[in-house]
Backbone as JSON, one array per atom type, in Angstrom:
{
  "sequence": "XXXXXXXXXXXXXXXXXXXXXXXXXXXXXXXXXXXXXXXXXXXXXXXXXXXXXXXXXXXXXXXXXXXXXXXXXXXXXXXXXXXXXXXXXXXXXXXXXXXXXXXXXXXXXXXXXXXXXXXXXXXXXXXXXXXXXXXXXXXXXXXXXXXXXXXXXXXXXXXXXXXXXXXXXXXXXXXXXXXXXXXXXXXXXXXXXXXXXXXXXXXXXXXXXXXXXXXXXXXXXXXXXXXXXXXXXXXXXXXXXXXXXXXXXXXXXXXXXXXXXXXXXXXXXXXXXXX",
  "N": [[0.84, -1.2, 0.0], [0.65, 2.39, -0.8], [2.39, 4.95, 1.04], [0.73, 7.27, 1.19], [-0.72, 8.61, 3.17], [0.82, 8.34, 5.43], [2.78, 10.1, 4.55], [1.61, 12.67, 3.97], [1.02, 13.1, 6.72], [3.5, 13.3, 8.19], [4.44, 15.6, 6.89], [2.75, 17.49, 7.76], [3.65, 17.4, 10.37], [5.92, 18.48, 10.28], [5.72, 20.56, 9.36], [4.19, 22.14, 11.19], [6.23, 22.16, 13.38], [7.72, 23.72, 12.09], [6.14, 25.72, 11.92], [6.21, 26.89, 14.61], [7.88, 27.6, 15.86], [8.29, 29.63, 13.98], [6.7, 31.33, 15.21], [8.17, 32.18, 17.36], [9.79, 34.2, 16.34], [10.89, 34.33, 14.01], [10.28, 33.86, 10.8], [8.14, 33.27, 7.9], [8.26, 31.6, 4.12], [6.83, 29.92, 1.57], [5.86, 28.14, -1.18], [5.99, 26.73, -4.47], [7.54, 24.32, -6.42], [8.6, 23.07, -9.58], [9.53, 20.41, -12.07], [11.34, 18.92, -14.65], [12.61, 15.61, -14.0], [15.29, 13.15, -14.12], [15.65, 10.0, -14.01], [17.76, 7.37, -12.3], [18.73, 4.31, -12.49], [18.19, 0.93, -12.27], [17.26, 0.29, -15.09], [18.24, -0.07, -18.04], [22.21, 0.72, -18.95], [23.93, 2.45, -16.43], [25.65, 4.09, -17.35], [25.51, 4.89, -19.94], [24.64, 7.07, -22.08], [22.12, 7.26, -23.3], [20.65, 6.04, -22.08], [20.38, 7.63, -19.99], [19.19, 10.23, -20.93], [16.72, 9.16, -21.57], [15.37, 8.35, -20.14], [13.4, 9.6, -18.12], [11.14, 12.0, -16.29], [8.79, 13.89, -14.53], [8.19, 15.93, -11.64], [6.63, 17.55, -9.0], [6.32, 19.93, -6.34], [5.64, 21.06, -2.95], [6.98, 23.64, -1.01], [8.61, 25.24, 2.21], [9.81, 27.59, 4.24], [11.64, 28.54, 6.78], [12.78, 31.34, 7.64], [15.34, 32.93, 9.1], [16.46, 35.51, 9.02], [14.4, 37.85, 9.4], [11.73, 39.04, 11.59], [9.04, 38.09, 12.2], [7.47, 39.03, 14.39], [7.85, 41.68, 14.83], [8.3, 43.02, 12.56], [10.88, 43.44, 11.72], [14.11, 42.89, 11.36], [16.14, 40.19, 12.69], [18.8, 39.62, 15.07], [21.8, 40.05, 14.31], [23.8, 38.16, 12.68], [26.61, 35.42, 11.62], [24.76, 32.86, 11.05], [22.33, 33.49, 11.17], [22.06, 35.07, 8.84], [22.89, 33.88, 6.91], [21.68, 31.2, 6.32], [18.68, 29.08, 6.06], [15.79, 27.37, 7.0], [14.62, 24.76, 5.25], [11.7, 22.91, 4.37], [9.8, 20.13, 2.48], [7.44, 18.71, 0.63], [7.01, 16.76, -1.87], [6.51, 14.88, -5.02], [7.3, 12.44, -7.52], [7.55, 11.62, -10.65], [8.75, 8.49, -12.79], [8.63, 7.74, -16.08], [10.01, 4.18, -17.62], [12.94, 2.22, -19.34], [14.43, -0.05, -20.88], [17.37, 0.96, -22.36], [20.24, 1.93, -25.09], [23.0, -0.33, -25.32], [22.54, -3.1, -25.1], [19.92, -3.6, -26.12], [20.4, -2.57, -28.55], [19.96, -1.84, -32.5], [20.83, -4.05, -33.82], [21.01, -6.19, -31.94], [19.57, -8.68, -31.61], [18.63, -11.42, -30.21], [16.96, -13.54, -28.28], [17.23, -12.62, -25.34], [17.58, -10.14, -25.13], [15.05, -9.03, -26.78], [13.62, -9.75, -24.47], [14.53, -7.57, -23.01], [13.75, -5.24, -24.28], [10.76, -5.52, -23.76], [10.54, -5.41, -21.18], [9.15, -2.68, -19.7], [8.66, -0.11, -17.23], [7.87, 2.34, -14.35], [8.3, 5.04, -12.43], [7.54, 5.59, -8.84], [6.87, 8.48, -6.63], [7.04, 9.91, -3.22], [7.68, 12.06, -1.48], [9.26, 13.66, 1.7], [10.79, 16.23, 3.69], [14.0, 17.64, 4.95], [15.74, 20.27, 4.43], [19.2, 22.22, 4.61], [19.48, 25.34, 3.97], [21.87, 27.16, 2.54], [23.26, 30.24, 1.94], [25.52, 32.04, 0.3], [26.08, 34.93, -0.04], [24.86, 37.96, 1.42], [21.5, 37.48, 3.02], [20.06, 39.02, 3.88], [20.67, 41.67, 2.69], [20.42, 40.8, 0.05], [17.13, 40.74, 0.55], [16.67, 43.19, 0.84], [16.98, 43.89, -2.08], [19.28, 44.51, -2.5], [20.77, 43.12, -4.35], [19.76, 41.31, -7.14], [20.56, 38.43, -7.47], [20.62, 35.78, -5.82], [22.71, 32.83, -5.03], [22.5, 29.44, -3.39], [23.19, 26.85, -1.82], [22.54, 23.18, -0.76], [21.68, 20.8, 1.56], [20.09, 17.85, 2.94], [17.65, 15.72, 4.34], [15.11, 12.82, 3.12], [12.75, 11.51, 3.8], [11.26, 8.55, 1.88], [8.41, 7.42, 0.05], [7.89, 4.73, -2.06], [6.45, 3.88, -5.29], [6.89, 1.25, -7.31], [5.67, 0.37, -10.88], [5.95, -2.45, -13.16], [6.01, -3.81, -16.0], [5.44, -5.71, -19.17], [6.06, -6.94, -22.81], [6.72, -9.24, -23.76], [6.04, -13.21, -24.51], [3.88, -14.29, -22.36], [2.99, -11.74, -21.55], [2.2, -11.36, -18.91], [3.67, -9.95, -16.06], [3.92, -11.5, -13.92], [5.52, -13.9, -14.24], [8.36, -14.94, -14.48], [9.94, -16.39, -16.49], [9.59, -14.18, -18.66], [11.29, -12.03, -18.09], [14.56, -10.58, -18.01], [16.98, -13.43, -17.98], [19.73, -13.51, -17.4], [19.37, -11.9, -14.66], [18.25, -13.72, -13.32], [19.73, -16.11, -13.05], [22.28, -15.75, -12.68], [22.23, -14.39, -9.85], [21.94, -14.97, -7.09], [19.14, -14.73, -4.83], [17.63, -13.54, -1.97], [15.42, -13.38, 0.9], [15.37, -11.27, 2.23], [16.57, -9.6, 0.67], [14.85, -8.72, -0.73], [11.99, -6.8, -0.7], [9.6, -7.56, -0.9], [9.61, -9.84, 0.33], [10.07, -12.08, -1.76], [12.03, -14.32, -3.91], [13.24, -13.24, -6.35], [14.75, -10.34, -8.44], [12.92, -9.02, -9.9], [10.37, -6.75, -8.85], [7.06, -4.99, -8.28], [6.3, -3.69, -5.52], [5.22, -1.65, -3.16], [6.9, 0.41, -0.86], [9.4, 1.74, 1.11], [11.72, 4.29, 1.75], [14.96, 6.0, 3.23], [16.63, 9.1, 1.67], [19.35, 11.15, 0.62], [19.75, 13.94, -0.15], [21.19, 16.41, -2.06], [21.58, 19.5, -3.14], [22.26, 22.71, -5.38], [21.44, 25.87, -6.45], [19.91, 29.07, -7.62], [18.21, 32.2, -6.65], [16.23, 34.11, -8.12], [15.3, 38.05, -7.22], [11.97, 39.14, -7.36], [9.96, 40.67, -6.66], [9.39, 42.56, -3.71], [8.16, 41.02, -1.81], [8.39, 38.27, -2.89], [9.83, 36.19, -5.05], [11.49, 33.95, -7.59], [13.18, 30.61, -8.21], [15.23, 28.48, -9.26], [16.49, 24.84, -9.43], [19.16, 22.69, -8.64], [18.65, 19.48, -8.38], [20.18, 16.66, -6.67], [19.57, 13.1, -5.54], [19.69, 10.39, -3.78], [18.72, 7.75, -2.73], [18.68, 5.27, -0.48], [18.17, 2.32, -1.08], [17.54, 0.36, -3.41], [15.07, -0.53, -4.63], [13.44, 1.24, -5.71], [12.72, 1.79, -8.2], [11.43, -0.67, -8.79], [13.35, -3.07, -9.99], [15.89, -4.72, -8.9], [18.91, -5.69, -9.37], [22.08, -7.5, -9.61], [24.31, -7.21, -11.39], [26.94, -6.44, -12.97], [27.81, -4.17, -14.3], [25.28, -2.33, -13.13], [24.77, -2.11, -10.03], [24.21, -0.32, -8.09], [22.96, 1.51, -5.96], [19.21, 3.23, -6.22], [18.96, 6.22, -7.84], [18.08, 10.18, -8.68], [18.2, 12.86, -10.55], [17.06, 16.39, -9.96], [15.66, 19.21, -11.99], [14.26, 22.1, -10.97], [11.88, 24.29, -11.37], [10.81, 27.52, -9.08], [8.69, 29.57, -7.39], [8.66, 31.49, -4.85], [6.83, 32.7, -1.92], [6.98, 35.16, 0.06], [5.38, 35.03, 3.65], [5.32, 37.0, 5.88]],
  "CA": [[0.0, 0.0, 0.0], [1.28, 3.77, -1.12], [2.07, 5.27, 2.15], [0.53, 8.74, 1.01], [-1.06, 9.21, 4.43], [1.97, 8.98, 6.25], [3.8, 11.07, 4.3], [1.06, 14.18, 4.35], [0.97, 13.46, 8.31], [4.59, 13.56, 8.73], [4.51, 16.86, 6.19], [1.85, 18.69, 8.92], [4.32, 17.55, 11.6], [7.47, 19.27, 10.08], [5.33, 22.11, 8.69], [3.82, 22.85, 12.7], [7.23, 22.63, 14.16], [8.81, 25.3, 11.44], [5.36, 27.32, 12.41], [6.42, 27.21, 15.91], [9.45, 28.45, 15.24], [8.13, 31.12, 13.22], [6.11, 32.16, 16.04], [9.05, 32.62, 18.14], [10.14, 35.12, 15.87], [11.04, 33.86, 12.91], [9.03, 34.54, 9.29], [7.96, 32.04, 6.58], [7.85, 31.65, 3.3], [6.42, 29.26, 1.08], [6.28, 28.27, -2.48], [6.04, 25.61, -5.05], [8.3, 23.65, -7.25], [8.28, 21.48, -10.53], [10.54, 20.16, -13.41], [11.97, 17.74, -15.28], [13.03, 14.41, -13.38], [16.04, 11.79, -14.6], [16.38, 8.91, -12.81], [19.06, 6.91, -12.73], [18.09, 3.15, -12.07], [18.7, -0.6, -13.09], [16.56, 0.09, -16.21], [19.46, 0.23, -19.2], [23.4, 0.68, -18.15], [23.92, 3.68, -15.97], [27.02, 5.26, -17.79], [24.97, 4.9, -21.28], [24.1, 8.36, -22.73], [20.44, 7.18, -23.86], [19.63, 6.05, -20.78], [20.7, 9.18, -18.56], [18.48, 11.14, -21.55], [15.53, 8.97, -21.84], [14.9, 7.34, -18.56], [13.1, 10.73, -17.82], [9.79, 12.21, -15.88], [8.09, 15.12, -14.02], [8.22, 16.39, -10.4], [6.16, 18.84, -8.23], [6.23, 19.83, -4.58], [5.55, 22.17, -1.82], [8.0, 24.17, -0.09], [8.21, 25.97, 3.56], [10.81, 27.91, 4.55], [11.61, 29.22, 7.94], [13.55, 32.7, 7.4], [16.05, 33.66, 10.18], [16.93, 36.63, 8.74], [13.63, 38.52, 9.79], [11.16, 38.53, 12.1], [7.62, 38.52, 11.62], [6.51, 39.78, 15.06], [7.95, 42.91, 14.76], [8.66, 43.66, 11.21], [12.27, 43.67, 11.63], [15.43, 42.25, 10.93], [16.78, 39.63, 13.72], [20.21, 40.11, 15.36], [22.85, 40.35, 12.82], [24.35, 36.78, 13.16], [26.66, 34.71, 10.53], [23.42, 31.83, 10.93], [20.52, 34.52, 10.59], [22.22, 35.8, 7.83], [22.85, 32.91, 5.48], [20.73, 29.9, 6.22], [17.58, 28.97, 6.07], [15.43, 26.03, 6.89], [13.4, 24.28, 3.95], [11.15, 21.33, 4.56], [9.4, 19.75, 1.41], [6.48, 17.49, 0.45], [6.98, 16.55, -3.33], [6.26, 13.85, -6.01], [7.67, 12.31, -9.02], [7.36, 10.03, -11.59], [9.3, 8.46, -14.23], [8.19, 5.96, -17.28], [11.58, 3.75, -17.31], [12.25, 1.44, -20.17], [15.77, 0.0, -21.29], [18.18, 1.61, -23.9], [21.53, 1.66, -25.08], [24.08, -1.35, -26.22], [21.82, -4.18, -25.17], [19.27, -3.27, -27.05], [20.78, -1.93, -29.84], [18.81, -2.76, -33.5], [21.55, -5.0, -34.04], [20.74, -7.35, -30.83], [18.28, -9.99, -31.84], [18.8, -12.1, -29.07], [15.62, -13.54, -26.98], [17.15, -12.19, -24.15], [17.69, -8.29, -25.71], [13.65, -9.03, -26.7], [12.84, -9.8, -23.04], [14.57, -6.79, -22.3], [13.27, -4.69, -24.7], [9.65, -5.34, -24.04], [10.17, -4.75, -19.89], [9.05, -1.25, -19.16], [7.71, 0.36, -15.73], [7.65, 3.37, -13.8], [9.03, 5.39, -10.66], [6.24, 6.71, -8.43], [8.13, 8.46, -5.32], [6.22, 10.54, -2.71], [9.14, 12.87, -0.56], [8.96, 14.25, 2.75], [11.97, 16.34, 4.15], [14.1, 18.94, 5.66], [17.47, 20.83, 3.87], [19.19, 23.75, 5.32], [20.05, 26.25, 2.58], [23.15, 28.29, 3.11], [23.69, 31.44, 0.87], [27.42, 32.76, 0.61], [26.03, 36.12, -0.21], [24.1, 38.18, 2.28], [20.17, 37.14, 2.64], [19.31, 40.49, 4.52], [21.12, 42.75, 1.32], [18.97, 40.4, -1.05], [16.03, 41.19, 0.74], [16.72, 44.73, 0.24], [16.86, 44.37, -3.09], [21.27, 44.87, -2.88], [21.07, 42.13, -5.06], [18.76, 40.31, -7.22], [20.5, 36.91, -7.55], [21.15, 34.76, -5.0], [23.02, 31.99, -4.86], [21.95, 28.71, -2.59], [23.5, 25.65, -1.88], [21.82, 22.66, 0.44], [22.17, 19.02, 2.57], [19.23, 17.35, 3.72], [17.47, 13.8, 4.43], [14.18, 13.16, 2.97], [11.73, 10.04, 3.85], [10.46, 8.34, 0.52], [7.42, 6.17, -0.4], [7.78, 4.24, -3.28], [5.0, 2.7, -5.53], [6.92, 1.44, -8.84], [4.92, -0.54, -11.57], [6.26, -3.21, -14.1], [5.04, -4.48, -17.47], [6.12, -6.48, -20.01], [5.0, -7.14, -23.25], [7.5, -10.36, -23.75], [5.69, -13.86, -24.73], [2.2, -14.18, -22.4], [3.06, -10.62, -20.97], [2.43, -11.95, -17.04], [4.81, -9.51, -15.23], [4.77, -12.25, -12.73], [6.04, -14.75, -15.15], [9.67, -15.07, -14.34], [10.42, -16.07, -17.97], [9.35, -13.14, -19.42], [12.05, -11.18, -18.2], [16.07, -10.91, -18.54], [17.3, -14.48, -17.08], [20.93, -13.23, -16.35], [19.4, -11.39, -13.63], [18.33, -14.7, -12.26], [20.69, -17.43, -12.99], [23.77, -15.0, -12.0], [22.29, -13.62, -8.62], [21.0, -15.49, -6.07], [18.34, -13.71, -4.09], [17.32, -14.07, -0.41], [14.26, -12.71, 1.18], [16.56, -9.93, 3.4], [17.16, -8.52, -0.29], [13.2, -8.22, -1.31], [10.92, -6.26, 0.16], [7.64, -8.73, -0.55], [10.02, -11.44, 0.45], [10.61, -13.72, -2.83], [13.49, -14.44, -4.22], [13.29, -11.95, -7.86], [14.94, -9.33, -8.75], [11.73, -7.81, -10.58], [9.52, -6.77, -7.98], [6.59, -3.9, -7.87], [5.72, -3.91, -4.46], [5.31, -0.67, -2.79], [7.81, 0.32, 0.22], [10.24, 3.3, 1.97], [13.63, 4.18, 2.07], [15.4, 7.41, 3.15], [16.99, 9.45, 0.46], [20.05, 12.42, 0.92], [19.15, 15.13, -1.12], [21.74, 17.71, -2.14], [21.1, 20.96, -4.59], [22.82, 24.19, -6.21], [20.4, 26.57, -7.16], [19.97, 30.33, -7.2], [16.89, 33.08, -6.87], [16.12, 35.88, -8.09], [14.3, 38.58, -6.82], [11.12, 39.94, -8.73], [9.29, 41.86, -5.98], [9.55, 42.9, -1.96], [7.25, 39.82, -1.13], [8.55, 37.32, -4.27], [11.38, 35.12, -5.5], [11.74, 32.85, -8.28], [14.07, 29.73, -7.97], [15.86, 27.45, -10.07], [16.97, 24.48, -8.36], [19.43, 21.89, -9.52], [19.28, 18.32, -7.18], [20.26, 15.12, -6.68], [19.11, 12.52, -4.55], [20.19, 9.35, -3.47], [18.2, 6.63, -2.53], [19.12, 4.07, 0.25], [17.15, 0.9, -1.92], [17.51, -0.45, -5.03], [13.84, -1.63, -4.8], [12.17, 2.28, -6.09], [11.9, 1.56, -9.72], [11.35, -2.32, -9.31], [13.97, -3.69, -10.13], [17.04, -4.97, -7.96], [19.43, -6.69, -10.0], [23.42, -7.26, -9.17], [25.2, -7.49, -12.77], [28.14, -5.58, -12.29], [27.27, -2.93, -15.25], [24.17, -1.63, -12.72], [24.4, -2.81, -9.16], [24.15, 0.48, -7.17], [20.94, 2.31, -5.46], [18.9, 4.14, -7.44], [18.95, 7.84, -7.31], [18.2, 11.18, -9.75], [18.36, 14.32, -10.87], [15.82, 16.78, -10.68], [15.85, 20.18, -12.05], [12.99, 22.26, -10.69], [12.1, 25.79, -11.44], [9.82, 27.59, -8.07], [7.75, 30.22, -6.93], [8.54, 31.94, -3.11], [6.28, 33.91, -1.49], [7.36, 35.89, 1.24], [4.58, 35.46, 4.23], [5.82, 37.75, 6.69]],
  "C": [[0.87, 1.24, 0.0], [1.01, 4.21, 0.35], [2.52, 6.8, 1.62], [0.17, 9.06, 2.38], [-0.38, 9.54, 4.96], [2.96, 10.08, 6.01], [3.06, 12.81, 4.48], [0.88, 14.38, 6.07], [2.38, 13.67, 8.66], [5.02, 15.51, 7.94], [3.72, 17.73, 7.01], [2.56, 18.85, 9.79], [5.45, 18.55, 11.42], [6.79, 20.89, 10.08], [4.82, 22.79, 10.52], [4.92, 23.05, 13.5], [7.7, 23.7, 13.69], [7.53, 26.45, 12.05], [6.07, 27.67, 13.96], [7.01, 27.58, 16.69], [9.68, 29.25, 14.97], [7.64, 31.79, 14.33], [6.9, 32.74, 17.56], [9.88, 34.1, 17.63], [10.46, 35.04, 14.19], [9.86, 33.83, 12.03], [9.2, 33.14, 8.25], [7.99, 32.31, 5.28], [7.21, 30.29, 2.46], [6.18, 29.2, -0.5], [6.47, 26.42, -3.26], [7.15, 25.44, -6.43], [7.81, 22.74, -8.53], [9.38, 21.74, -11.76], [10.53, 19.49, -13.38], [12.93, 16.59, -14.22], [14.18, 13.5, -14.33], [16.04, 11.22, -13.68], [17.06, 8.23, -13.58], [18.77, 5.68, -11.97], [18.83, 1.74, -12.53], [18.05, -0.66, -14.19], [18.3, 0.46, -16.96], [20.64, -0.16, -18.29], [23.43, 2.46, -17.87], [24.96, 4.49, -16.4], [26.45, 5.35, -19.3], [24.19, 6.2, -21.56], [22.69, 8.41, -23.0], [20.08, 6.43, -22.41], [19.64, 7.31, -19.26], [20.01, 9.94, -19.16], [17.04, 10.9, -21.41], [14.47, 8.38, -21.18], [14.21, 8.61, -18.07], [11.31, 11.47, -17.4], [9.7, 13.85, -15.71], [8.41, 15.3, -12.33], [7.51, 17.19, -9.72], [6.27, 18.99, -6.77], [5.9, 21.11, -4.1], [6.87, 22.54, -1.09], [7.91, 24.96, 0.94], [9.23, 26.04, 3.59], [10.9, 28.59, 5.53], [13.3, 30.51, 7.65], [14.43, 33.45, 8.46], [17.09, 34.86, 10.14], [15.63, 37.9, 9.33], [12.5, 37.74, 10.61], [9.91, 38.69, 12.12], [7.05, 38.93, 13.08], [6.58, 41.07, 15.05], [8.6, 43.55, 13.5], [9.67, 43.97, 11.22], [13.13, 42.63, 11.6], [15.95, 41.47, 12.22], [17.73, 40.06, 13.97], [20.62, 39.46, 14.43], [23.79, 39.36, 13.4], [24.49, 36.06, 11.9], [25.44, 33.94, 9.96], [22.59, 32.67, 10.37], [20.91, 34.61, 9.35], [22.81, 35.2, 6.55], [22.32, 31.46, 5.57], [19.42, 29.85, 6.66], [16.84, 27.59, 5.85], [14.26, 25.34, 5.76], [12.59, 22.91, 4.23], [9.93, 21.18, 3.15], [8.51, 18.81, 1.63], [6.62, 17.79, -1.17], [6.77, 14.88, -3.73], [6.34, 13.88, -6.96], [7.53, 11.56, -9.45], [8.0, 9.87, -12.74], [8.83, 7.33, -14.78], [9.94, 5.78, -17.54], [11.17, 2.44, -18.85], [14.29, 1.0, -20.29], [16.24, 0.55, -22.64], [19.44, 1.4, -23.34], [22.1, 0.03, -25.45], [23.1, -2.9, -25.84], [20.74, -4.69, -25.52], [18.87, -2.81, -28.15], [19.63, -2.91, -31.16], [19.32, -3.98, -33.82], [21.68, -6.54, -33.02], [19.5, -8.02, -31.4], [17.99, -11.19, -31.12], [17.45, -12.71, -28.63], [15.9, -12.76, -25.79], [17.17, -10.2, -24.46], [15.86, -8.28, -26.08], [12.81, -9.12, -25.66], [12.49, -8.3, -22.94], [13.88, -5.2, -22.58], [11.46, -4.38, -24.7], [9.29, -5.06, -22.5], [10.14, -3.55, -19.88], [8.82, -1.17, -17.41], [7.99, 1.63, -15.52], [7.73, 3.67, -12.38], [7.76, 5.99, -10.23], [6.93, 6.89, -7.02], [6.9, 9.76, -4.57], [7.29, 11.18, -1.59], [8.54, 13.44, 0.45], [10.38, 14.87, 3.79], [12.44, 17.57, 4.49], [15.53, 19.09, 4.54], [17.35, 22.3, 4.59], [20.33, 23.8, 4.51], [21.36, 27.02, 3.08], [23.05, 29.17, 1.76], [24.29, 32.3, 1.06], [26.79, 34.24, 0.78], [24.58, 36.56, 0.77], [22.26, 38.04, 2.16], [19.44, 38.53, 3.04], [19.37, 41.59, 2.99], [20.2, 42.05, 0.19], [17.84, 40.82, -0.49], [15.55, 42.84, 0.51], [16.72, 45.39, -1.15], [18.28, 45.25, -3.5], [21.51, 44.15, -3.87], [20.31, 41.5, -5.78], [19.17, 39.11, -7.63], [21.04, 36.77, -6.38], [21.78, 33.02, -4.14], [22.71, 30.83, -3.63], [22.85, 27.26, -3.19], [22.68, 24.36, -0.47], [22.25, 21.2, 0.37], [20.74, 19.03, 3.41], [19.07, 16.13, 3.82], [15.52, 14.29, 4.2], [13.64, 11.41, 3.0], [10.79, 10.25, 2.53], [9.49, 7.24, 0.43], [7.8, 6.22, -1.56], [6.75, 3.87, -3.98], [5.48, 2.61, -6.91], [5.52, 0.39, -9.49], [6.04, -0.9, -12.95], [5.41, -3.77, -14.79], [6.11, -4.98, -18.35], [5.14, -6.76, -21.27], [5.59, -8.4, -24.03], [6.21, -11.54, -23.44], [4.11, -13.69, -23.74], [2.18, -12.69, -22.0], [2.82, -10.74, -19.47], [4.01, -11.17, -16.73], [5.21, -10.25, -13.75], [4.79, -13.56, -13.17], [7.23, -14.82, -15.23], [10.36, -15.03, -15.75], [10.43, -15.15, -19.14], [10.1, -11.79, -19.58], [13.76, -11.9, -18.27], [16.72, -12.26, -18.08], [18.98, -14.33, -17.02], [20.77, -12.85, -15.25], [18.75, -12.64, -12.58], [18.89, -16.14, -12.19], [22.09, -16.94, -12.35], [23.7, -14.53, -10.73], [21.33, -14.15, -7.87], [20.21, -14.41, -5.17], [18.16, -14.08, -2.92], [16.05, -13.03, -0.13], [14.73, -10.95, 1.73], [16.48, -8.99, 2.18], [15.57, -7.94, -1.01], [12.34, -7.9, -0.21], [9.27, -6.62, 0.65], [8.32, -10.03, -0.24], [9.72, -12.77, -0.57], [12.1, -12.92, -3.34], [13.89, -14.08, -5.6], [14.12, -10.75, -7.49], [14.0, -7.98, -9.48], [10.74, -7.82, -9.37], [8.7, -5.16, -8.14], [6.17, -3.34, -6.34], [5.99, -2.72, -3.71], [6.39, -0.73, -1.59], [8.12, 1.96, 0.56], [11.35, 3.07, 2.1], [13.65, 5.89, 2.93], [16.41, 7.62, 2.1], [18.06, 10.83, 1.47], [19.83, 13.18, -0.05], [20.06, 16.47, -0.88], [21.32, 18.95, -3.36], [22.3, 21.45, -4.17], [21.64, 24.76, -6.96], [20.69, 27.85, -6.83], [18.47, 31.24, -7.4], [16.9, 34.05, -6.98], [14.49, 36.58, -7.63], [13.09, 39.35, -7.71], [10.52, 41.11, -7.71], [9.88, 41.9, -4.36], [8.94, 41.18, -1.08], [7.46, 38.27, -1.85], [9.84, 36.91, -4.99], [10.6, 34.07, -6.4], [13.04, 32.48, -8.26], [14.48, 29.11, -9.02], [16.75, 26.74, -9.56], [17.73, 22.86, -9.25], [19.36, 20.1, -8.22], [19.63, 16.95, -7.32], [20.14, 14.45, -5.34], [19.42, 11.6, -4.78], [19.44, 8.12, -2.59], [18.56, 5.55, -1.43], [18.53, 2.56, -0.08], [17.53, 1.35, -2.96], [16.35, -1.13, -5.52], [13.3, -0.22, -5.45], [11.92, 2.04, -7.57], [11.18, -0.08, -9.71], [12.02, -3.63, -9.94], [15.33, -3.57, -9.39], [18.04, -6.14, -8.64], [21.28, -6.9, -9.94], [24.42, -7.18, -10.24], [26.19, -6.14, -12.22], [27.79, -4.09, -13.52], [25.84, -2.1, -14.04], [23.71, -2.23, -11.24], [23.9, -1.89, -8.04], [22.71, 0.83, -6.69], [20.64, 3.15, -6.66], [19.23, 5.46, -7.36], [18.65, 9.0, -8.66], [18.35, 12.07, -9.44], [17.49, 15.07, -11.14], [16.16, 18.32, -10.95], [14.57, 20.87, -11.97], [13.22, 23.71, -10.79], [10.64, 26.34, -10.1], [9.62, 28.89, -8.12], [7.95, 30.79, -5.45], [8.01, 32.83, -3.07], [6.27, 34.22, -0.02], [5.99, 36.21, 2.87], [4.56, 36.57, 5.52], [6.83, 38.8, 6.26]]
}
């Protein structure tokens, strides 16, 4: 089962502590995100040019930001402190999705293989549901941007973000039964023994849809510019990292593609200044 619930109840919990926070003095903002998704998976080989291009989705999320550069009870500027004055706390609720399919040299037109036809007719899809905190730093002063000293501002960030998974697999290989063992690649199960410890529905495959959770590290580079007194647009570059090898659905050990999953998302946002 998609654990959406938990993730919008753990997203109220983060979001009431940053209020509570704010209401100590501290100001919010808020603001939404979306772009273009790569993931980077056991679909294809992960150093293959067509699969780092075409392995590719969507993204959107919410953003909250607790502002310790000003203070919203009294319309002023906090004490003038390295911290106040270049970090800022971000906590996120987002979701992405990618359609995943294999490409590159083992599927080339020139493979005619049965097993390059397995592989060619497995598809599926990432479905990821995020929940998390990063704390932004920005070299250049956040108070002088707010003033409008500056209108770009550079941002760099380190966080940890709890992920639901929910991939899906298909096939359209001999009866098409994605739970037809033969229907997919059989290096990935004559070369790699499985154990239950390594699957998350406990069998012994490497193809598995079966919903789950990991935690993920989530770094960016991004920068914002300012448009108004109350308003920022973002552009945010990230990557995330995965602790499972189970979010697309497949877990397979061949030495060409044995690592966790993880992508790249590039998201363009929206801040609006509530305080």
């Amino acid at each position: 089962m998609f654990k959406t619930k938990q993730i919008v109840v753990l997203f109220f919990i983060c979001f009431a502590m940053q209020t509570a926070k704010a209401q100590l003095g501290f100001s919010h903002e808020l603001g939404i995100i979306a772009g273009p998704v790569a993931m980077k998976s056991d679909f294809g080989v992960r150093s293959d040019f067509e699969t780092n291009t075409e392995n590719t989705g969507f993204g959107i999320g919410l953003v909250h930001y607790i502002n310790f550069a000003y203070r919203a009870d009294c319309n002023c500027y906090t004490t003038d402190n390295y911290f106040n004055d270049h970090f800022k706390l971000r906590t996120e609720l987002s979701w992405n999705k990618t359609k995943l399919e294999h490409v590159g040299e083992f599927v080339a037109p020139n493979k005619t293989s049965e097993e390059s036809n397995r592989l060619r007719a497995h598809t599926g899809e990432a479905n990821n549901f995020d929940i998390g905190m990063q704390l932004e730093f920005f070299p250049l002063s956040i108070r002088s941007f707010q003033a409008f000293g500056y209108k770009f501002a550079p941002f760099v960030s380190l966080g940890a973000h709890y992920v639901a998974y929910n991939p899906k697999v298909n096939t359209d290989y001999g009866n098409g039964n994605a739970q037809d063992f033969s229907n997919f690649y059989s290096p990935w199960y004559a070369d790699n023994p499985y154990n239950a410890d390594t699957n998350p529905n406990g069998l012994q495959i490497p193809v598995d849809p079966s919903s789950g959770s990991t935690w993920s590290i989530v770094s960016s580079v991004g920068v914002r510019y300012k448009i108004s007194p109350l308003a920022d647009i973002m552009l945010d570059l990230r990557g995330q990292y995965y602790f499972s090898d189970w979010v697309d659905g497949l877990n397979h050990e061949l030495e060409y593609n044995k690592n966790n999953d993880w992508l790249v998302w590039l998201n363009f946002g929206y801040i609006y200044y509530l305080n």
